[in-house]
ZAPA-291578 format. One line per 10 residues: number of its first residue (from 1); their letters; for each residue x, z, y of N, C-alpha, C, O. Coordinates in steps of 0.02 Angstrom, whole numbers, m for minus. Each point is the difference from the previous one (the first is absolute). Layout:
NUM> a> X Z Y X Z Y X Z Y X Z Y | ...;
# end
This chain:
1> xxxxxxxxxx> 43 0 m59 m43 0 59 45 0 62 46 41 0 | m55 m88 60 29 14 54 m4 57 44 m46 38 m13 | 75 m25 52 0 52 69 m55 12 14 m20 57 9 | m12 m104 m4 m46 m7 60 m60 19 m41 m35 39 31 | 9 m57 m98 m25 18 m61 1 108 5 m43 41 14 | 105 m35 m31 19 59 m17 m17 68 39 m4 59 m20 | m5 m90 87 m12 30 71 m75 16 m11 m23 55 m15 | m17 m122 27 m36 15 15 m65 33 m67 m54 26 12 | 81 m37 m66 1 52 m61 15 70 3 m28 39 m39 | 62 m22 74 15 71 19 m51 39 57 m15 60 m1;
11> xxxxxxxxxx> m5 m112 49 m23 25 42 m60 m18 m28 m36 38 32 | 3 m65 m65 m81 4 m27 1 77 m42 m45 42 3 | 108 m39 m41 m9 75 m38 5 39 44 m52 31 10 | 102 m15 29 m25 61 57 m68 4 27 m24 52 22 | m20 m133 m22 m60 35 45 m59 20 m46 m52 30 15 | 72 m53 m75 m34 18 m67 9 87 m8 m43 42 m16 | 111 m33 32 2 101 m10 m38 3 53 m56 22 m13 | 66 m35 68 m29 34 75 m69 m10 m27 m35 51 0 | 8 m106 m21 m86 4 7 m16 48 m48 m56 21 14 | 79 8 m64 m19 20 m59 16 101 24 m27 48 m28;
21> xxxxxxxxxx> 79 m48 88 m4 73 m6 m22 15 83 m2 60 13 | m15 m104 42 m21 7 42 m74 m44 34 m7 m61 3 | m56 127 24 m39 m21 26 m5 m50 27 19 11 57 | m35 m66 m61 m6 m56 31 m53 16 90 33 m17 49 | m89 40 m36 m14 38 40 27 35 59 m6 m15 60 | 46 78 m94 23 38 31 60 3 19 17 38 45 | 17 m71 m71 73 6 m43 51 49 m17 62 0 4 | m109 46 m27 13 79 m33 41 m49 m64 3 m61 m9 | 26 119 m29 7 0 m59 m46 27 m52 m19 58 4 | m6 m112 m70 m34 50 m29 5 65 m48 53 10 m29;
31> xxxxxxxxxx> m106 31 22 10 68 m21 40 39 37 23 54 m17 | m17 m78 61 14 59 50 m42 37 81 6 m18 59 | m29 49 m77 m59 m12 52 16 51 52 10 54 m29 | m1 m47 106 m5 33 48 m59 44 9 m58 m18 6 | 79 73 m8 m36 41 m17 34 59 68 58 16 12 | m133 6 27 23 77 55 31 m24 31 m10 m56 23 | 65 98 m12 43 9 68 53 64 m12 m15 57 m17 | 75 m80 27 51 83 10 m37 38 46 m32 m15 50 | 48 83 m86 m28 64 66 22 10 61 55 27 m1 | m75 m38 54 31 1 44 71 67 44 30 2 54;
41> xxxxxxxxxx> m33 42 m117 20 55 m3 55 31 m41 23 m55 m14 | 5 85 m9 26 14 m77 m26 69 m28 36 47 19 | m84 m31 m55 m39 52 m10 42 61 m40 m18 58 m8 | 78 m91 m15 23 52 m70 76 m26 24 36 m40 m30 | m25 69 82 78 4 22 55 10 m36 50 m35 m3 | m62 79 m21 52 48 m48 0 m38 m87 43 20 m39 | m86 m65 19 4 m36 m51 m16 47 m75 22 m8 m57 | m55 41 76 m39 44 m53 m46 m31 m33 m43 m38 23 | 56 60 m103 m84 m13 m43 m49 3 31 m2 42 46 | m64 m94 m61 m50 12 43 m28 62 m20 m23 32 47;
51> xxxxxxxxxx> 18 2 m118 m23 48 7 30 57 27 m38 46 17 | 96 m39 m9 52 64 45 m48 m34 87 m4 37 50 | m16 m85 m50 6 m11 66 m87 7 36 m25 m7 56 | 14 14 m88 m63 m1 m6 m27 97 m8 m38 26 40 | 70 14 m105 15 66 m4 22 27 70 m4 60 12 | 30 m110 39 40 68 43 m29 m37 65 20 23 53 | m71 m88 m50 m26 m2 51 m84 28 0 m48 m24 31 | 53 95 m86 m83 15 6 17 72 83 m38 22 43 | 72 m16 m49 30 48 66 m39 m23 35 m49 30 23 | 65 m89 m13 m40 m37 77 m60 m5 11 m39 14 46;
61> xxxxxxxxxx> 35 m46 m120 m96 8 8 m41 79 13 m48 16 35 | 96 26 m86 m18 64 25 m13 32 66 m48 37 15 | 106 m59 29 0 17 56 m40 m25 38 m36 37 35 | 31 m110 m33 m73 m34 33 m64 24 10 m31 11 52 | 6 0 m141 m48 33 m12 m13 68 48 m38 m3 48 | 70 60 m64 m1 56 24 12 m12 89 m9 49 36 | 23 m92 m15 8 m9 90 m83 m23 4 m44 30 30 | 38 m87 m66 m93 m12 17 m41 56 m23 m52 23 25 | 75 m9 m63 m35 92 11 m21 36 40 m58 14 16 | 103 1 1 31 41 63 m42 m32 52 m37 39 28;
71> xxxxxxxxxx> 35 m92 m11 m20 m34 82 m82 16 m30 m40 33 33 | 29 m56 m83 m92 m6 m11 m20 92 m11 m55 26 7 | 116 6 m23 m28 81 22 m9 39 69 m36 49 11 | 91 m95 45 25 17 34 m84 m46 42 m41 33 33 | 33 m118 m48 m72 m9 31 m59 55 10 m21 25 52 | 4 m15 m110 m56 40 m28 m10 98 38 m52 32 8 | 135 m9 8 m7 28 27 m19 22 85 m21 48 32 | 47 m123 m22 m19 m14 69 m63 m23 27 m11 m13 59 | m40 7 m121 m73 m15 m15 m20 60 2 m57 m3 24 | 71 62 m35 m44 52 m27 m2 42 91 m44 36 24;
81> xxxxxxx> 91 m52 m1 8 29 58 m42 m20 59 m7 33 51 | m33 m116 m71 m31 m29 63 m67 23 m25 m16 16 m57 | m25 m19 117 m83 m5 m1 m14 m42 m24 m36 11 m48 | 56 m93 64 m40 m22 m44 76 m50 m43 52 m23 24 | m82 21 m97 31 m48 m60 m7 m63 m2 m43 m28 m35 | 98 m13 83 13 m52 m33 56 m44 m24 60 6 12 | m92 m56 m51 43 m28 m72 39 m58 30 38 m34 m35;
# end
């Protein structure tokens, strides 16, 4: 086969892989699908198991909790003090 044969034999098989593993559409690759978004953040700094990380961020929620507490005890008491109750 000549050059010119050989070439353009090569380049029909490359577009033969390309069609066969990329979206024609989109021109994603297929089985691979984009999916979310990185966090805009890094949540687990320190590179801990999620469950160590998860175990030692119930603190926080704890603390949260018990502050909305606090303010909705701290409302309610400032309710009991007026004439009139409102919500």
């Amino acid at each position: 086969m000549h050059k010119s044969g050989k070439d353009k034999e090569y380049k029909l098989k490359k577009k033969r892989i390309a069609a066969d593993t990329v979206d024609g559409e989109t021109g994603q690759k297929l089985f691979h699908p984009k999916v979310g978004r990185a966090p805009n953040f890094v949540r687990n700094a320190h590179g801990l198991p999620v469950h160590d990380f998860l175990f030692a961020s119930r603190h926080e929620y704890n603390d949260k909790k018990r502050l909305l507490e606090a303010e909705e005890r701290r409302r309610l008491n400032n309710n009991f003090n007026k004439r009139c109750v409102c919500l």
